[in-house]
PyMOL Python script that loads the backbone (N, CA, C, O; Angstrom):
from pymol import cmd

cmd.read_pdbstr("""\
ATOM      1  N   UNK A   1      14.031   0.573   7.395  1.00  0.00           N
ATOM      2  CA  UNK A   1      13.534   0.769   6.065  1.00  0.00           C
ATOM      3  C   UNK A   1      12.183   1.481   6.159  1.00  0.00           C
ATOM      4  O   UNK A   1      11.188   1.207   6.831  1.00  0.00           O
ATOM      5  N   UNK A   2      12.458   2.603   5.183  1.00  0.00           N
ATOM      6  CA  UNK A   2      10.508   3.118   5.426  1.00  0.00           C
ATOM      7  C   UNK A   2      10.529   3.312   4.256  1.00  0.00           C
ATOM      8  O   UNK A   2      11.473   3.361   3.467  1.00  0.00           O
ATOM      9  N   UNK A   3       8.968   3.483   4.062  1.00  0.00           N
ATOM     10  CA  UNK A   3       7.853   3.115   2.987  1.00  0.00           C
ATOM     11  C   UNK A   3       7.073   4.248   3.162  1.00  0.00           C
ATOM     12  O   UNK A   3       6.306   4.360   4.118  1.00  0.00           O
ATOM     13  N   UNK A   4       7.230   5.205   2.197  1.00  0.00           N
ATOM     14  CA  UNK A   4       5.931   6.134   2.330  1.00  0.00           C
ATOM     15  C   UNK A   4       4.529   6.405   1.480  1.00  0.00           C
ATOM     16  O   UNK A   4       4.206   6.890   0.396  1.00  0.00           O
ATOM     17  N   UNK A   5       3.886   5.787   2.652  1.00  0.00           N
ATOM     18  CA  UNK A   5       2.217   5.671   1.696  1.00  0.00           C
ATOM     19  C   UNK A   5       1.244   7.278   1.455  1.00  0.00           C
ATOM     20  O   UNK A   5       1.515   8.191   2.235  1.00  0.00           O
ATOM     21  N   UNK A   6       0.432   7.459   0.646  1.00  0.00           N
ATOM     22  CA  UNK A   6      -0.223   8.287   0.343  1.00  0.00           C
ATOM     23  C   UNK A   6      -1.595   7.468   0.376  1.00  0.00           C
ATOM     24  O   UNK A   6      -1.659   6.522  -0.409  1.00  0.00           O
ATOM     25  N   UNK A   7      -2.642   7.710   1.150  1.00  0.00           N
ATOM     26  CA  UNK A   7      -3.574   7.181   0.561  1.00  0.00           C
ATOM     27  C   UNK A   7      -5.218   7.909   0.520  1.00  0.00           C
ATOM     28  O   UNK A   7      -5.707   8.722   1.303  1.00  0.00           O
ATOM     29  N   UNK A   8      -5.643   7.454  -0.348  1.00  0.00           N
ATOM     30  CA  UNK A   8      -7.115   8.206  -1.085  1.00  0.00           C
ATOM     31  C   UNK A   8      -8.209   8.027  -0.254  1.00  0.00           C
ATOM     32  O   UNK A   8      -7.974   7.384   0.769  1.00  0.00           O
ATOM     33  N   UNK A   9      -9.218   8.379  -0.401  1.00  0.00           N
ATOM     34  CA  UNK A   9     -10.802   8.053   0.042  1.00  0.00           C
ATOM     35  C   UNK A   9     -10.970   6.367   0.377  1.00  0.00           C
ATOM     36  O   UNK A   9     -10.183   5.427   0.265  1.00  0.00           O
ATOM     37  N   UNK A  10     -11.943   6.437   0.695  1.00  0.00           N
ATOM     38  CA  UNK A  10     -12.093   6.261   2.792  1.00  0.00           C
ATOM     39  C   UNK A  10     -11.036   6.033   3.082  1.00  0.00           C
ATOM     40  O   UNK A  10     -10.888   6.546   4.191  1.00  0.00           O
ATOM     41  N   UNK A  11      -9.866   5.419   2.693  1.00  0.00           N
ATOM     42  CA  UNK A  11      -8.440   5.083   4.042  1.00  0.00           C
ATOM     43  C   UNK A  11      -7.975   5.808   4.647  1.00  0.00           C
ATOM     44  O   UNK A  11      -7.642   5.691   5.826  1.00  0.00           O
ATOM     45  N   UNK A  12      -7.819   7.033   3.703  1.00  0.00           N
ATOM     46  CA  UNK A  12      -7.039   7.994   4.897  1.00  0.00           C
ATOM     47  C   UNK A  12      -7.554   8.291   6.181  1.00  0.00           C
ATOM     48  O   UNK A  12      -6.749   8.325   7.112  1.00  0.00           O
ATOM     49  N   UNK A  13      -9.117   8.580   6.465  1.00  0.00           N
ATOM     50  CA  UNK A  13      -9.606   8.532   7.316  1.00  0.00           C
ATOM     51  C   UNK A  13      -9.562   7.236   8.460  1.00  0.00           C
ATOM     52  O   UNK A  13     -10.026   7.464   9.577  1.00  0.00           O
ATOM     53  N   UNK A  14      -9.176   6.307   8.251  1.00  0.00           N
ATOM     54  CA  UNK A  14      -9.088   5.153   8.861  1.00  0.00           C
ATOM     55  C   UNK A  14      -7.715   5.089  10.041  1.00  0.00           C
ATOM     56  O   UNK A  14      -7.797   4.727  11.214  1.00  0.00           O
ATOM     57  N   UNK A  15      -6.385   5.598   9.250  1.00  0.00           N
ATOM     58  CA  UNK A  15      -5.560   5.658   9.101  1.00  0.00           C
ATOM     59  C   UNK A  15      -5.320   7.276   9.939  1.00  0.00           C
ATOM     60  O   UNK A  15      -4.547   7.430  10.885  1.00  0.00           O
ATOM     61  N   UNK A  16      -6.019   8.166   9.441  1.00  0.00           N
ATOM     62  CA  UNK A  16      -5.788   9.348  10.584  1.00  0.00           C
ATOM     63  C   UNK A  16      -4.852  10.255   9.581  1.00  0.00           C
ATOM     64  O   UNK A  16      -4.541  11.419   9.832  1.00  0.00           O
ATOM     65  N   UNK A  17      -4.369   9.383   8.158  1.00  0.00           N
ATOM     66  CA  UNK A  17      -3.637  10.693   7.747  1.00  0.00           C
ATOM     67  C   UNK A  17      -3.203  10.508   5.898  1.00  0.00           C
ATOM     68  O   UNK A  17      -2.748   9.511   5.339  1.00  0.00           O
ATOM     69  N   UNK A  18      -3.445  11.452   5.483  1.00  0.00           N
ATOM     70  CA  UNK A  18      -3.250  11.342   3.656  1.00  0.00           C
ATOM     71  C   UNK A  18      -2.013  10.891   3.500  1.00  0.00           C
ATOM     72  O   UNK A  18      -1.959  10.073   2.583  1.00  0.00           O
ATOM     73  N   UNK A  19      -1.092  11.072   3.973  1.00  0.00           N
ATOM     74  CA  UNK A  19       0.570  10.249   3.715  1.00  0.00           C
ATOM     75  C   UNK A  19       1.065  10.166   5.076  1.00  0.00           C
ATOM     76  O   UNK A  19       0.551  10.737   6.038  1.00  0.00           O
ATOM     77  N   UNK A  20       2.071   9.436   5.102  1.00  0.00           N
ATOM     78  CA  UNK A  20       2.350   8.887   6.461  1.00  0.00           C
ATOM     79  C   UNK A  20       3.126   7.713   6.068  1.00  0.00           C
ATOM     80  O   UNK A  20       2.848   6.834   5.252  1.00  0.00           O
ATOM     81  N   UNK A  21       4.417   7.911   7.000  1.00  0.00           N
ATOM     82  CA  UNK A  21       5.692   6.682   6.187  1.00  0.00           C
ATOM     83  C   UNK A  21       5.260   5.718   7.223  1.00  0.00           C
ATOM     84  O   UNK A  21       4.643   6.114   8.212  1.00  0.00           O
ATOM     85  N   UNK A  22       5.583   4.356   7.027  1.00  0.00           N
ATOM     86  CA  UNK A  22       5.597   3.479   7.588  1.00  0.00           C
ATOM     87  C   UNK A  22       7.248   2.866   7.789  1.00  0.00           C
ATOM     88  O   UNK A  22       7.865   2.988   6.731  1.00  0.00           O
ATOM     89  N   UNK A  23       8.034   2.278   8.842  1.00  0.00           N
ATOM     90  CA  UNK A  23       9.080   1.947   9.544  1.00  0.00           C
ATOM     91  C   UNK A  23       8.601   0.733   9.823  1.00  0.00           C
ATOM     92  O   UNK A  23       7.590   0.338  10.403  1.00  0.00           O
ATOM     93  N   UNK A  24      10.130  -0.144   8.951  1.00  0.00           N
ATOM     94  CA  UNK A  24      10.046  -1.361   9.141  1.00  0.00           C
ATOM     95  C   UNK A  24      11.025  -1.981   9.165  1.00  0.00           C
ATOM     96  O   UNK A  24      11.381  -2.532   8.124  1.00  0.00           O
ATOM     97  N   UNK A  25      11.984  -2.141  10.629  1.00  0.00           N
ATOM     98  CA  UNK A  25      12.793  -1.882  11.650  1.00  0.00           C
ATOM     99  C   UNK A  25      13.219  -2.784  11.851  1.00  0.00           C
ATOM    100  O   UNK A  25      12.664  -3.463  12.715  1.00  0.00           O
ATOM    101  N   UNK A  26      14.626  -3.409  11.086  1.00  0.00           N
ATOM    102  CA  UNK A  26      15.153  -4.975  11.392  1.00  0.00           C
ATOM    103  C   UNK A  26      14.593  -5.901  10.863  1.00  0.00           C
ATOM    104  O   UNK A  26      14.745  -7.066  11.229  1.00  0.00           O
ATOM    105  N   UNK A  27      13.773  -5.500   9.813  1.00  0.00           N
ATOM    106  CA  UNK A  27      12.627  -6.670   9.029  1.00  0.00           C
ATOM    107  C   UNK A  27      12.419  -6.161   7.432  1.00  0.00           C
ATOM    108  O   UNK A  27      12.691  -5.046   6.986  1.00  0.00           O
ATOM    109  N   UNK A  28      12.058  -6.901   6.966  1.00  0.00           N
ATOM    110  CA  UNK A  28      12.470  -8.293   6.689  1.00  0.00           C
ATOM    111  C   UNK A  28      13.917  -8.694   6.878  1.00  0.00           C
ATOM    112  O   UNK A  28      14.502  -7.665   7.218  1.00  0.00           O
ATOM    113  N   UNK A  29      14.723  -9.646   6.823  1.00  0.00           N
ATOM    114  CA  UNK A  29      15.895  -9.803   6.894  1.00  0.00           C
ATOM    115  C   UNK A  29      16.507  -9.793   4.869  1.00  0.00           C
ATOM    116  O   UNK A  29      17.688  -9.595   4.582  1.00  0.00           O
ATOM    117  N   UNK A  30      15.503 -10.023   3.878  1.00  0.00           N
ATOM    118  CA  UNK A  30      15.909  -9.944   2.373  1.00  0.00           C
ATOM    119  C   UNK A  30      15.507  -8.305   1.968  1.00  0.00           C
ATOM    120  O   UNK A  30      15.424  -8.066   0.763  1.00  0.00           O
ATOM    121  N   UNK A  31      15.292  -7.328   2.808  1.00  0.00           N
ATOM    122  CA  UNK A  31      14.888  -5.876   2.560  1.00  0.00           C
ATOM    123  C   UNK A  31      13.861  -5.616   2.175  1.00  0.00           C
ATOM    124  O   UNK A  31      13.472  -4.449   2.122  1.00  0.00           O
ATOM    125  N   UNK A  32      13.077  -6.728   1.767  1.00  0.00           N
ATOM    126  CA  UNK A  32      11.665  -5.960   0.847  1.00  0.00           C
ATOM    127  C   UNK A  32      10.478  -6.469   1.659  1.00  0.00           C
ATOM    128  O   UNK A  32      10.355  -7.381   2.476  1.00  0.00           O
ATOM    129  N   UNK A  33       9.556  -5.461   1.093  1.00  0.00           N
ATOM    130  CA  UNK A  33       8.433  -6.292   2.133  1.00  0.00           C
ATOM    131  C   UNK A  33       7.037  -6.355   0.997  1.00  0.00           C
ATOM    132  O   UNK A  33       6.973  -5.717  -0.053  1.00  0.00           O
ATOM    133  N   UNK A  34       6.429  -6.900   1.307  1.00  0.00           N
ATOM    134  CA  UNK A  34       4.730  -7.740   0.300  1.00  0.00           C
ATOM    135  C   UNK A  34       3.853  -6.629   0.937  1.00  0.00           C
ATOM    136  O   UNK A  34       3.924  -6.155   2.071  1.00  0.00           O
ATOM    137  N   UNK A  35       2.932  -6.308  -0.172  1.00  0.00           N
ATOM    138  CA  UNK A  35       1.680  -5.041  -0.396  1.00  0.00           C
ATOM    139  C   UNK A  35       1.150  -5.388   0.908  1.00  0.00           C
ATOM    140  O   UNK A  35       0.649  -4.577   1.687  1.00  0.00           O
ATOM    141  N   UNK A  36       1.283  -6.616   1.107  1.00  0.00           N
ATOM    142  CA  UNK A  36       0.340  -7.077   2.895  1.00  0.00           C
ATOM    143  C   UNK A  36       0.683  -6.936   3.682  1.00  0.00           C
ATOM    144  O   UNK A  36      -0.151  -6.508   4.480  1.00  0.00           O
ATOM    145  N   UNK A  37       1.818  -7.080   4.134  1.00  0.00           N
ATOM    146  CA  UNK A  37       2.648  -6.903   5.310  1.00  0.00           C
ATOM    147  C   UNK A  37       2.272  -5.216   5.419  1.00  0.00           C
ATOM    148  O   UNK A  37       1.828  -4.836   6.503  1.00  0.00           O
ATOM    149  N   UNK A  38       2.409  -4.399   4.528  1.00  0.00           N
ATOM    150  CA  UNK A  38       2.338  -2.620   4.559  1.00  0.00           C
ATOM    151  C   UNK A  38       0.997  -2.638   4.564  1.00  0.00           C
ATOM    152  O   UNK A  38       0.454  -1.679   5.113  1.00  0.00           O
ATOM    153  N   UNK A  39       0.244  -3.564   4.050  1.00  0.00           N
ATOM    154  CA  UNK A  39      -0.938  -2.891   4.297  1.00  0.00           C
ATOM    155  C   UNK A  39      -1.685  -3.496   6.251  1.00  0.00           C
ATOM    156  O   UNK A  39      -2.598  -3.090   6.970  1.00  0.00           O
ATOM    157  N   UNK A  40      -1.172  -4.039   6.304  1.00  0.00           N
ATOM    158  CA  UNK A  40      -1.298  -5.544   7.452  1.00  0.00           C
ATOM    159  C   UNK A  40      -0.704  -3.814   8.752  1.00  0.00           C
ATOM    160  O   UNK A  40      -1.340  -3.545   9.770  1.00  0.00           O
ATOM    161  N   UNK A  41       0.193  -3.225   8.416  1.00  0.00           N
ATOM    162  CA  UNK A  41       0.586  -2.071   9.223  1.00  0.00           C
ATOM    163  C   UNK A  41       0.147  -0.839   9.211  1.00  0.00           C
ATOM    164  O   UNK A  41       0.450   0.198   9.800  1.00  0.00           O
ATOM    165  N   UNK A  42      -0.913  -1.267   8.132  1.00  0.00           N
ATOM    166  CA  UNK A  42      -1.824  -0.119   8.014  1.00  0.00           C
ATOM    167  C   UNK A  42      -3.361   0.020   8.575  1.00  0.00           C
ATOM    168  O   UNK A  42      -3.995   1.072   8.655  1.00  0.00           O
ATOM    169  N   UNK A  43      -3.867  -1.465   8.991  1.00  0.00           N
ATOM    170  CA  UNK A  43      -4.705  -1.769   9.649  1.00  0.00           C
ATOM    171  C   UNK A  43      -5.822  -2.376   7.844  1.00  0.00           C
ATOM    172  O   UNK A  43      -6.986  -2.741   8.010  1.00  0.00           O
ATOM    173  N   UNK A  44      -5.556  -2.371   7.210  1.00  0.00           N
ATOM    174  CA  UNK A  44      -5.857  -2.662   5.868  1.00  0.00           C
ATOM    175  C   UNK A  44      -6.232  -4.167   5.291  1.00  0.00           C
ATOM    176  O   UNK A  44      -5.792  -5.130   5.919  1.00  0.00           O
ATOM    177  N   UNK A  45      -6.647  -4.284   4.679  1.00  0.00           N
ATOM    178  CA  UNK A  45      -6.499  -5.677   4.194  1.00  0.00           C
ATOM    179  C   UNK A  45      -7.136  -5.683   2.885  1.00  0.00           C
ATOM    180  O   UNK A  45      -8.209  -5.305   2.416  1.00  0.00           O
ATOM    181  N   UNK A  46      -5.469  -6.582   2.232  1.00  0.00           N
ATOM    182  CA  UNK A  46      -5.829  -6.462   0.734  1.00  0.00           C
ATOM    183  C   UNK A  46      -6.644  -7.542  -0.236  1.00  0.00           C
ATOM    184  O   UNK A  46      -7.030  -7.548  -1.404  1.00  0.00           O
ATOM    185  N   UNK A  47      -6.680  -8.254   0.652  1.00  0.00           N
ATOM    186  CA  UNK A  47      -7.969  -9.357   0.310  1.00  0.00           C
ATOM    187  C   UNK A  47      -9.379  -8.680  -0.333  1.00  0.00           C
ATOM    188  O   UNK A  47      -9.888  -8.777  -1.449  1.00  0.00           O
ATOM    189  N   UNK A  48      -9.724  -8.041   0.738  1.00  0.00           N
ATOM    190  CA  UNK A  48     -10.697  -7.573   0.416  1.00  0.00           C
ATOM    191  C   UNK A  48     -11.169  -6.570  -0.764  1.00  0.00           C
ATOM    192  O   UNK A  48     -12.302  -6.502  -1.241  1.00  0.00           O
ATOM    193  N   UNK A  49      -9.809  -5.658  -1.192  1.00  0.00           N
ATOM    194  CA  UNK A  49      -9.977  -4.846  -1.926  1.00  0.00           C
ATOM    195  C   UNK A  49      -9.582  -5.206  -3.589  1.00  0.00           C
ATOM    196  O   UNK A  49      -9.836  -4.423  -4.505  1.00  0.00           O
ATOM    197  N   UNK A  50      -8.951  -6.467  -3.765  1.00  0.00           N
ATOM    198  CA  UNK A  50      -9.103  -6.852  -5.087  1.00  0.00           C
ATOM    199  C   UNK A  50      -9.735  -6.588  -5.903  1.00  0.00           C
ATOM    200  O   UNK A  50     -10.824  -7.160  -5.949  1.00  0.00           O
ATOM    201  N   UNK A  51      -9.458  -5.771  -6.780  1.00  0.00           N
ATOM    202  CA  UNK A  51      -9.988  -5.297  -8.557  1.00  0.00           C
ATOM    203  C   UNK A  51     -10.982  -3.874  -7.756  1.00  0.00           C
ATOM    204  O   UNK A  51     -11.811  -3.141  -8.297  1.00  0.00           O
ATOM    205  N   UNK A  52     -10.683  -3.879  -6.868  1.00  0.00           N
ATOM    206  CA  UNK A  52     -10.935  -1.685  -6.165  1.00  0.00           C
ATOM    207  C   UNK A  52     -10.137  -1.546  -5.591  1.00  0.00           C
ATOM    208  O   UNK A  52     -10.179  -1.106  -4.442  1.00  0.00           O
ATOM    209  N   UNK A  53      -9.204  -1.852  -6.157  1.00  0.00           N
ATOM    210  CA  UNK A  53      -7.775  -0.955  -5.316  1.00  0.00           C
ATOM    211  C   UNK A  53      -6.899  -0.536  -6.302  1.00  0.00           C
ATOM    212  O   UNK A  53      -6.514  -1.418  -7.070  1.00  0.00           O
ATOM    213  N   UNK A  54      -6.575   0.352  -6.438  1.00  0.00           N
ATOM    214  CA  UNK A  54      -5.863   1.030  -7.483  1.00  0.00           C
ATOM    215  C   UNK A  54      -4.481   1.610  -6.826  1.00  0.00           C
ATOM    216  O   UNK A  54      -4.374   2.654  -6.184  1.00  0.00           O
ATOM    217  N   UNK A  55      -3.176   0.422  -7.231  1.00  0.00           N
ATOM    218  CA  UNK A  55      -2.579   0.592  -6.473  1.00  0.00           C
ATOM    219  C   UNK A  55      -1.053   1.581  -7.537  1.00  0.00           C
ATOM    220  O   UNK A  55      -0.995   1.393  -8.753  1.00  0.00           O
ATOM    221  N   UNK A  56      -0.380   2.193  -7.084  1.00  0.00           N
ATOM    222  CA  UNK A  56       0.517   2.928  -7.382  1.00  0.00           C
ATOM    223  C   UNK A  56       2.087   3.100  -6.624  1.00  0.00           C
ATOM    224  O   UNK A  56       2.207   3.165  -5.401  1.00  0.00           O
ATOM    225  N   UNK A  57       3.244   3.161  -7.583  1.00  0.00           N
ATOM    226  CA  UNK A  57       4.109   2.498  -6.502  1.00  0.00           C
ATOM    227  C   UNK A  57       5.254   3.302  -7.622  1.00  0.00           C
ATOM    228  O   UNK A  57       5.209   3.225  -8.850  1.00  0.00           O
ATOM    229  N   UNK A  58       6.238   4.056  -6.813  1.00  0.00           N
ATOM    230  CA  UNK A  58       7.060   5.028  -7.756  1.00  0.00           C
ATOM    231  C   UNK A  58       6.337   5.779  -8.938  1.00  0.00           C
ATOM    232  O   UNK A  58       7.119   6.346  -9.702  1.00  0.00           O
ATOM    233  N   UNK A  59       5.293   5.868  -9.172  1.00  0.00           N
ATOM    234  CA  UNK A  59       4.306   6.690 -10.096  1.00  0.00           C
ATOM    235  C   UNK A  59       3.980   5.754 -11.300  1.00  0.00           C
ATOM    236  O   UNK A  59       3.697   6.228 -12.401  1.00  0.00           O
ATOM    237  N   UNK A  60       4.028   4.379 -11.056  1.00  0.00           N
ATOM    238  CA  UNK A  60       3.555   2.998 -12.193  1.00  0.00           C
ATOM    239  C   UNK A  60       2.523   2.464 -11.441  1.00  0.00           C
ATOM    240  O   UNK A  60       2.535   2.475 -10.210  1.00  0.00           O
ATOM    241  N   UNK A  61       1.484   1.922 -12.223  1.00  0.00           N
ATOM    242  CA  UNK A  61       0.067   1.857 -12.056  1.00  0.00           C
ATOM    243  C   UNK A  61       0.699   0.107 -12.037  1.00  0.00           C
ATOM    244  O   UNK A  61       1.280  -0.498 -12.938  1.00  0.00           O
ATOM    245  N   UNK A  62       0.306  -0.373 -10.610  1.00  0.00           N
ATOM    246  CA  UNK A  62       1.044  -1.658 -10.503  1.00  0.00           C
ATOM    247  C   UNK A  62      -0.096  -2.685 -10.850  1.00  0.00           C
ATOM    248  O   UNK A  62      -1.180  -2.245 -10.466  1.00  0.00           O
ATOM    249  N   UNK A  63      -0.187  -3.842 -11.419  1.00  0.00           N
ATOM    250  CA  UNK A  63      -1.666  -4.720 -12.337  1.00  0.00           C
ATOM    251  C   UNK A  63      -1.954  -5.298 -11.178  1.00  0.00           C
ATOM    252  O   UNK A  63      -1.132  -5.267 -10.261  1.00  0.00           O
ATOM    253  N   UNK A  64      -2.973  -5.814 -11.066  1.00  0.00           N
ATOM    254  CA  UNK A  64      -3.873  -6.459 -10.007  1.00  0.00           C
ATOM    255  C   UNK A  64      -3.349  -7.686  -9.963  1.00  0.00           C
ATOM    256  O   UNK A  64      -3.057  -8.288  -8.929  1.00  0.00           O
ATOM    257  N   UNK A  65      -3.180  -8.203 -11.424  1.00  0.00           N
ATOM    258  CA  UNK A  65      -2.520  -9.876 -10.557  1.00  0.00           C
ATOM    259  C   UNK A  65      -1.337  -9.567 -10.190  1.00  0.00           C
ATOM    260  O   UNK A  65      -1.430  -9.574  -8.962  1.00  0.00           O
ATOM    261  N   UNK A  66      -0.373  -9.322 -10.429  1.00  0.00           N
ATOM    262  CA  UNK A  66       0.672  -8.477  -9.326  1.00  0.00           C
ATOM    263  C   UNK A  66       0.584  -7.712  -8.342  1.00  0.00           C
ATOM    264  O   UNK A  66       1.480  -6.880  -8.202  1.00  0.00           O
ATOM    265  N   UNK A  67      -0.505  -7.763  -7.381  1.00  0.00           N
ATOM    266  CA  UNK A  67      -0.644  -7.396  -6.172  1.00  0.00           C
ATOM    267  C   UNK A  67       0.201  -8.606  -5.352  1.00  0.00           C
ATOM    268  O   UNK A  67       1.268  -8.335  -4.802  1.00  0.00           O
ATOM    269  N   UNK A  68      -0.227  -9.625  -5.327  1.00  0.00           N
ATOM    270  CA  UNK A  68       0.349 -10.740  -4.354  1.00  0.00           C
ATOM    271  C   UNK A  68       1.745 -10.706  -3.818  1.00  0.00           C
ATOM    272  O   UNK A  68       2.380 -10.639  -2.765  1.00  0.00           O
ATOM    273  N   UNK A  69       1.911 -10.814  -5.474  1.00  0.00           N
ATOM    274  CA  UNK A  69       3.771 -11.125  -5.644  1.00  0.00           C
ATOM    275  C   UNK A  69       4.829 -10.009  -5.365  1.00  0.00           C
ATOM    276  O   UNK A  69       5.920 -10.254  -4.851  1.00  0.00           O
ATOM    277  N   UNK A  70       4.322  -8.474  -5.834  1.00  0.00           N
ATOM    278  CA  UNK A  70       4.851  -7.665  -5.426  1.00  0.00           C
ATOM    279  C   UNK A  70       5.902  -7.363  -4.384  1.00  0.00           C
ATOM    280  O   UNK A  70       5.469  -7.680  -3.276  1.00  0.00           O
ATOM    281  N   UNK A  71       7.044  -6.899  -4.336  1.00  0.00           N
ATOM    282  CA  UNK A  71       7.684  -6.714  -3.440  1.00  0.00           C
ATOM    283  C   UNK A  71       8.203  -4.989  -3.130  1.00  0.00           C
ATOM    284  O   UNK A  71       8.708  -4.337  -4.044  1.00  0.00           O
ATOM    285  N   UNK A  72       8.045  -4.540  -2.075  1.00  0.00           N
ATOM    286  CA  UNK A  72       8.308  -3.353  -1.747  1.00  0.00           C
ATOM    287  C   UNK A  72      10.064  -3.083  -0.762  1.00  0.00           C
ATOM    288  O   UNK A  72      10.575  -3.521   0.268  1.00  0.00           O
ATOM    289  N   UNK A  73      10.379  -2.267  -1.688  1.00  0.00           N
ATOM    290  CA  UNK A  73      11.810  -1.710  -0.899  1.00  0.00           C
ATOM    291  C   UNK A  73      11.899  -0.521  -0.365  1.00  0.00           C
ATOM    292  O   UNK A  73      10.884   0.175  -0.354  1.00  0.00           O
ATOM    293  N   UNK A  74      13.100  -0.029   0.184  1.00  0.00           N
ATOM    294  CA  UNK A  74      12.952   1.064   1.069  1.00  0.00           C
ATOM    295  C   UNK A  74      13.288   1.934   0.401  1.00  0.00           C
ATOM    296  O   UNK A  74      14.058   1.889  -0.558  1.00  0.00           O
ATOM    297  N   UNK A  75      12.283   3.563   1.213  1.00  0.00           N
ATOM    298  CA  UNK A  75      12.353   4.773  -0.082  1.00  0.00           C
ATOM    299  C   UNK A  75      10.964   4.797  -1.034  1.00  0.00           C
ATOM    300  O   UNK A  75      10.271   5.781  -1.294  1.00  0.00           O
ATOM    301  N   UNK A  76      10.743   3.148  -1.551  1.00  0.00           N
ATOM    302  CA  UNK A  76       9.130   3.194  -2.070  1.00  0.00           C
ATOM    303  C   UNK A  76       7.954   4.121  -1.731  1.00  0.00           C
ATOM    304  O   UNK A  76       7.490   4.224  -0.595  1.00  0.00           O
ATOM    305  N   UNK A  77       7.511   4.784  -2.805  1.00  0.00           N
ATOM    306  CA  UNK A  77       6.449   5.448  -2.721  1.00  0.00           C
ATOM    307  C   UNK A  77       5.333   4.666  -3.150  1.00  0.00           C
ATOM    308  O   UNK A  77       5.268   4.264  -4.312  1.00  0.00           O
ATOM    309  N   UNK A  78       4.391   4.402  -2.246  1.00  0.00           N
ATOM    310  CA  UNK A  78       3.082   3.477  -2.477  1.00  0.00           C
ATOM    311  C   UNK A  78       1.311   4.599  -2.541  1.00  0.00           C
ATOM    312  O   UNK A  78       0.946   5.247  -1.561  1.00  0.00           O
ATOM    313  N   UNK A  79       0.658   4.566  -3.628  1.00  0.00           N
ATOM    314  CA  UNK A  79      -0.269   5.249  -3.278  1.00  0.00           C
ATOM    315  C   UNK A  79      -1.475   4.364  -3.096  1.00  0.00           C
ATOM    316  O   UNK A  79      -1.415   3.398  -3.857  1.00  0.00           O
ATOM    317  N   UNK A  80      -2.303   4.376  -2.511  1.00  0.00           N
ATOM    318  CA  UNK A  80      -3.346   3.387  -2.487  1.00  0.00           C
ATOM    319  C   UNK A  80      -4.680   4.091  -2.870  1.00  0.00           C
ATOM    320  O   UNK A  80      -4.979   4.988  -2.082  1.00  0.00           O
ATOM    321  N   UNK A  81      -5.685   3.862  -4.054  1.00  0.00           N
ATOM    322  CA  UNK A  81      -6.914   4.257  -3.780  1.00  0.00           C
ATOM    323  C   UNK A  81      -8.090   3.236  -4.219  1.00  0.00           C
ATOM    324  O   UNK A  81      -8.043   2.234  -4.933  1.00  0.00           O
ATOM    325  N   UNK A  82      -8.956   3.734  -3.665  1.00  0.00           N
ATOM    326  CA  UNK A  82      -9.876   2.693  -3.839  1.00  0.00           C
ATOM    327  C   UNK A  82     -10.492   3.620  -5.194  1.00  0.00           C
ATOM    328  O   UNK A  82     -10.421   4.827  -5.427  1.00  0.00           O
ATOM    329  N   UNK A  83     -11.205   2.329  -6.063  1.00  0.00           N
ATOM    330  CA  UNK A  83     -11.638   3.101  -7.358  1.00  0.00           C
ATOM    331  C   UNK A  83     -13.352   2.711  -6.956  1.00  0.00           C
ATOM    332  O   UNK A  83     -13.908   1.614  -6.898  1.00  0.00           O
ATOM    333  N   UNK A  84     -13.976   4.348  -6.677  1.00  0.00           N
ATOM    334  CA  UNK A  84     -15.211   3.823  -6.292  1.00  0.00           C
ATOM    335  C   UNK A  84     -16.190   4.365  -7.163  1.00  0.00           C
ATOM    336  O   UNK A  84     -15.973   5.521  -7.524  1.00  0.00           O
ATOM    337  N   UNK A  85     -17.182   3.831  -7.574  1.00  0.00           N
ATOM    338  CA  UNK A  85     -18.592   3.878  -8.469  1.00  0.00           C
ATOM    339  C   UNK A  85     -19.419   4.529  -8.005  1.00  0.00           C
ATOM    340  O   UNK A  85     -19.337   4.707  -6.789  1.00  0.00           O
ATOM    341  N   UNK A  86     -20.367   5.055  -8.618  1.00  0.00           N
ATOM    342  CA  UNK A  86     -22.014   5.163  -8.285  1.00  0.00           C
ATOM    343  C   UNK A  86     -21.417   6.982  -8.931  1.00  0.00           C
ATOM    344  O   UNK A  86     -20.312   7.419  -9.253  1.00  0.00           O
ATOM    345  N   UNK A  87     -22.718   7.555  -8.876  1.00  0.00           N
ATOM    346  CA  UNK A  87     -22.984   9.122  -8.916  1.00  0.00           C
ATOM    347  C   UNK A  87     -24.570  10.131  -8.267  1.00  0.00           C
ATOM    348  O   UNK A  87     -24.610  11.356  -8.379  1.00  0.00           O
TER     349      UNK A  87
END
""", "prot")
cmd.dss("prot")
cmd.show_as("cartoon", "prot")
cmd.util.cbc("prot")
cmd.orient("prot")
């Protein structure tokens, strides 16, 4: 099953690349996988980014308390950006 992420300012740099599918190979055994687990393979962590993360998923602006619960299937397009302040 792959998952192809797009992602925005600072991650991509982290990450080494603006999109880039992720392969997830005999797992889960119910097909879908949680924003963490993809982000957990992204070197990411979504703890931290609660209410600055602006997350996107088939081109629907997915709500923050539905980050947790979320479930991702294969083919999913995930965009991740951080929504950052100042000028």
């Amino acid at each position: 099953m792959f998952i192809k992420v797009t992602l925005g300012e600072p991650m991509w740099r982290d990450v080494g690349s603006r999109v880039t599918k992720i392969e997830f190979q005999g797992e889960p055994p119910e097909g879908t996988v949680s924003l963490a687990q993809l982000a957990s393979r992204l070197g990411l962590t979504l703890a931290d980014a609660e209410g600055t993360l602006l997350i996107i998923v088939n081109g629907e602006i997915l709500p923050p308390e539905k980050m947790t619960e979320f479930r991702l299937h294969g083919c999913d397009h995930v965009e991740l950006y951080m929504m950052l302040t100042g000028g």
